[in-house]
Every structure is written in C-alpha cells, then in structure tokens.
N, C-alpha and C positions, 0 to 999 in steps of 0.2 A: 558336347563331345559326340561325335561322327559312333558308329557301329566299327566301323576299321579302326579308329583310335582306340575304343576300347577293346576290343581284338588285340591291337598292336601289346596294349599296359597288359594284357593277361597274359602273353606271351612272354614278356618281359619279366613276368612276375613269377614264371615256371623256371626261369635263368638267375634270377637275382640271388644276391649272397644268402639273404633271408628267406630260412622255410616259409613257402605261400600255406596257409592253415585256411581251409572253405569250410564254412560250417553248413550243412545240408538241408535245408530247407523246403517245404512243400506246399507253399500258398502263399498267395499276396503278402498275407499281415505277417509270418512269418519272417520273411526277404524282408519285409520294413523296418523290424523289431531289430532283425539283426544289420541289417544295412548301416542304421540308426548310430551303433559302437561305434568310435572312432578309429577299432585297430581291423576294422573290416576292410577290405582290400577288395574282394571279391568276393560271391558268391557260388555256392554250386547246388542244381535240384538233386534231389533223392527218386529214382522211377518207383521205390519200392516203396516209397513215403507218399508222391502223388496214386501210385497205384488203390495202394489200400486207402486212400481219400475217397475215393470214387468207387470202392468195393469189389478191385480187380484183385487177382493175385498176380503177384511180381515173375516176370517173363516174358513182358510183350505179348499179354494177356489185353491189356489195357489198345484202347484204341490210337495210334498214332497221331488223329486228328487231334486228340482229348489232351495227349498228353503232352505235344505241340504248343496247344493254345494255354493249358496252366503254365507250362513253361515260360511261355511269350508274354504271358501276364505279367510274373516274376520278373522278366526281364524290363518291363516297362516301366516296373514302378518301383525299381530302385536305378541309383545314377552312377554306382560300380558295377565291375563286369560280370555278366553272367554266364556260366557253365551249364551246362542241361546234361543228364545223364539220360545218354539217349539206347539206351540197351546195345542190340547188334545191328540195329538198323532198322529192323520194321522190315527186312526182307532186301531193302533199296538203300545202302548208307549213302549214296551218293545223293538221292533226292531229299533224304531223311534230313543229311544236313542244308541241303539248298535251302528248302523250307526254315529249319530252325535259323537260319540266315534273316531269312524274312520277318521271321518273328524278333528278329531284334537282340538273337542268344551268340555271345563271343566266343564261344568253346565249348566243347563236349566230350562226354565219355564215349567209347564205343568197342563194346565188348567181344572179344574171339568164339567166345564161347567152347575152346580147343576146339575149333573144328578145324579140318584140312589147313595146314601152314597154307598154301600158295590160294586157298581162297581167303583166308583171315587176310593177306598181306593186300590182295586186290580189293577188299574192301577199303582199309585205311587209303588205299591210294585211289578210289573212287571219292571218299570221302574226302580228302585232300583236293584232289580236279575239281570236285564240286565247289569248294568255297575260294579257291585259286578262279576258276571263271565267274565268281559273283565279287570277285575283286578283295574279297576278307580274308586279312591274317588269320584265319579262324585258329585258334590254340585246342587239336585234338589231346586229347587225353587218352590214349590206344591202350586197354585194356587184355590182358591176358589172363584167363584162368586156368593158368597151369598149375598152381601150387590146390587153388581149390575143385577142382573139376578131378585131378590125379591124385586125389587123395592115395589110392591104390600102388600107385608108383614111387618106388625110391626117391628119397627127399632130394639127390646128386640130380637123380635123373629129370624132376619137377626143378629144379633150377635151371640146371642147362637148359632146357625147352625154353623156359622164361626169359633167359640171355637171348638165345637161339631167335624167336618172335621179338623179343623186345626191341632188338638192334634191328630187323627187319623193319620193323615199322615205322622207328627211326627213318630210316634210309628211305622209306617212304613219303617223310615228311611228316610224321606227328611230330607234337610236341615235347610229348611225355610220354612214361609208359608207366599205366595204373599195374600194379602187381598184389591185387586184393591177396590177404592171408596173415595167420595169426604168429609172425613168425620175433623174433628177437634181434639182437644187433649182428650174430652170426652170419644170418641167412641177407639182412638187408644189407652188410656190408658186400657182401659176396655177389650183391646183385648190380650195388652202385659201381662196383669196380668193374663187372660184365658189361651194363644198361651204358651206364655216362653219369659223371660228377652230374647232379641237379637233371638229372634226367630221368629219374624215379620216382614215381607218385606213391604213396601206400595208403589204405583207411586205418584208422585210429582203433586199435580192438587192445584186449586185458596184456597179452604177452607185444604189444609193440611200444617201443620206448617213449616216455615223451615230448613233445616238441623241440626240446632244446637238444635233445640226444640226437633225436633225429638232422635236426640241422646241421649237428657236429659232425654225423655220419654221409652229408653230403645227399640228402634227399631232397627233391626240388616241392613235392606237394603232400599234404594229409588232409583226407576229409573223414566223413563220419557214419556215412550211409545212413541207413533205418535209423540209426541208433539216435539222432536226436528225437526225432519223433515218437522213438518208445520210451525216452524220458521223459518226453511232453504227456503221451497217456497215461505213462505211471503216476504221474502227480495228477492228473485229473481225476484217476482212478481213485488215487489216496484220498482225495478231496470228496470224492463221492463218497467212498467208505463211511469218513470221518462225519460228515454231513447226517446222513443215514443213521449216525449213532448217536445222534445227540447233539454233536458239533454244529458251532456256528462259521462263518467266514473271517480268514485271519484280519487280522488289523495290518492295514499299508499294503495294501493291493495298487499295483498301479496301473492308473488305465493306458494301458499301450494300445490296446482294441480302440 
C-alpha cells in the first residue's frame, strides 16, 4: 500500500459510520504492540509522549528533526496508517508537514494554540498546500485550544470560538477538528452540530463519555494523549515498588519486546 492509499483509508476512516479510536503511542515497539490487535485501524504519536522519551518538555521544546524521525520510525514499521502529532508546526506547518510526508506519516495534528484566528487559519491552509503539492490526501487533524487555553472565558463564549475556528479550518481543507477538553455530552453535542456530523475529533479524559456514546453523538475520532504512556510508567513504577519490597516477577509475562 502506496503512502496516498493510506492517506486516502485515514481519511475515510475520519468519515465512516464507526468512531475512528487511535491509541497514542511513542516508539517503535510500542506502534507494534498495538498495530499487532486486530481492531487497530490506525495509529496516532503522542508529542508529549515522544517528548518526555528524550527528556524534552511538551511544547515544541523537543527538536523537529528528532521528532520527525521517531515519528517516521513509527510509521515504518507498522502497515496501518499513521498520524503524528505534530504540535503547531515547529514555526513552518507547511514544511513541517512536507517532511512528515517524507517520512512516510498519513496524517497529523496541528495545533492553534489560540493564537490570531487569520494566522491559525493560514497555517492549516499552508499545511494543506503543502501535502496537496506532494500529491497526499494527508488527513489534518486541525486542532483548537479554545476550550483549554480560555480557561478564563465563558464556557458559551469558548464554544463559539471552537465552532467559529473549527469550521474555518474546515473550509480550509482539514479533515477533522481536534477540540481537546474535559467536557460531557452537553458541550460535545453542541460542538457536533456547530463543527459537522463526524467532523469532531476529542482525547479520551474522566468527564468524556465512552466510545459508544460518543459514536452515538456523531464524533468522527478519540485518542488518548500522554495518558497511555503515563499508564505504561505507572505499572513500571508499581513493578519497581513491588520489586524493591521483596517481590519477584509476575508469572505469564509475554514477550512482545
């Protein structure tokens, strides 16, 4: 399968009846483990998960090149498609994704970070030009942090922003629009019927329903950020703990390493 064909299924799979669910990933053996499942569809990287791998903190702290090339890894060495969470661009979202192009990644996040509407909007549509002249359906994931960045601002008025950018981006040419935030079926229905039926991405947190609700509510994507990776250190941490105290190693370990 071509890099455009799987480009093409990722896109398809942001539209299809069935919530797309990406579980977030940050290394080779990781993408493998999970690739491995049969109800895997796709993939998606965590920045904040490859960040802290390499001992950066999360913000486009971490080096472009660096995070490119773990990305491009991930994409290599599994045979569904792969998303990269590529922050705001690294300064250049048009080149950011050319490259991620190269590296062999079908889709990506790409974050507002609220800043200036008509500059957030000419990114996604730099972003867009970009993989439109390297020939790739690329499936953007166009990210807004209105609801987390506006903490300070009326929940009506952190909506409407989110409609307001969301559809712009849209009209851009994303795919989807990521709408990070800890919200319930209230706020995500109000967004699905602003955004577009399956046009809504959210991350997976304590107050967001789960998958089937969400499906029922017309959301097209859910991933997971940080959060599998801080469940992976917490059991290594427990394992140390327990190790330390006395403990020996469980019985039926499997070696997926």
């Amino acid at each position: 399968m071509t890099l455009a064909d799987r480009a093409a299924e990722l896109r398809r799979l942001h539209t299809d009846d069935e919530l797309l669910q990406v579980v977030n990933v940050w290394d080779v053996i990781g993408a493998t483990v999970v690739a491995d499942l049969p109800q895997t569809r796709a993939i998606a990287t965590a920045s904040h998960s490859i960040a802290a791998t390499f001992g950066y903190p999360d913000g486009e702290h971490m080096p472009r090149d660096l995070m490119l090339d773990m990305a491009g890894r991930i994409a290599r060495a599994v045979e569904v498609p792969v998303t990269a969470d590529l922050e705001a661009g690294y300064g250049d979202a048009g080149e950011t994704i050319r490259r991620a192009i190269g590296e062999g990644i079908a889709g990506a996040n790409l974050e507002d970070q609220l800043r200036p509407f008509a500059e957030s909007v000419a990114a996604v549509e730099a972003a867009v030009g970009a993989a439109d002249a390297e020939g790739v359906p690329f499936a953007l994931n166009a990210r807004t942090d209105a609801f987390i960045r506006g903490a300070e601002r009326p929940r009506d008025e952190r909506l409407a922003d989110a409609i307001e950018r969301g559809r712009a981006y849209l009209d851009a040419g994303a795919t989807c629009v990521f709408v990070p935030g800890n919200f319930g079926d209230d706020v995500i229905a109000e967004l699905v019927d602003g955004i577009g039926h399956r046009r809504v991405s959210l991350i997976g947190l304590s107050d967001v329903p789960p998958p089937d609700r969400l499906e029922e509510l017309g959301v097209a994507r859910v991933s997971y950020g940080p959060n599998t990776q801080r469940v992976s250190l917490g059991a290594l941490q427990d394992l140390a703990a327990m190790l330390y105290s006395g403990g020996v190693l469980p019985p039926g370990i499997r070696p997926l390493n």
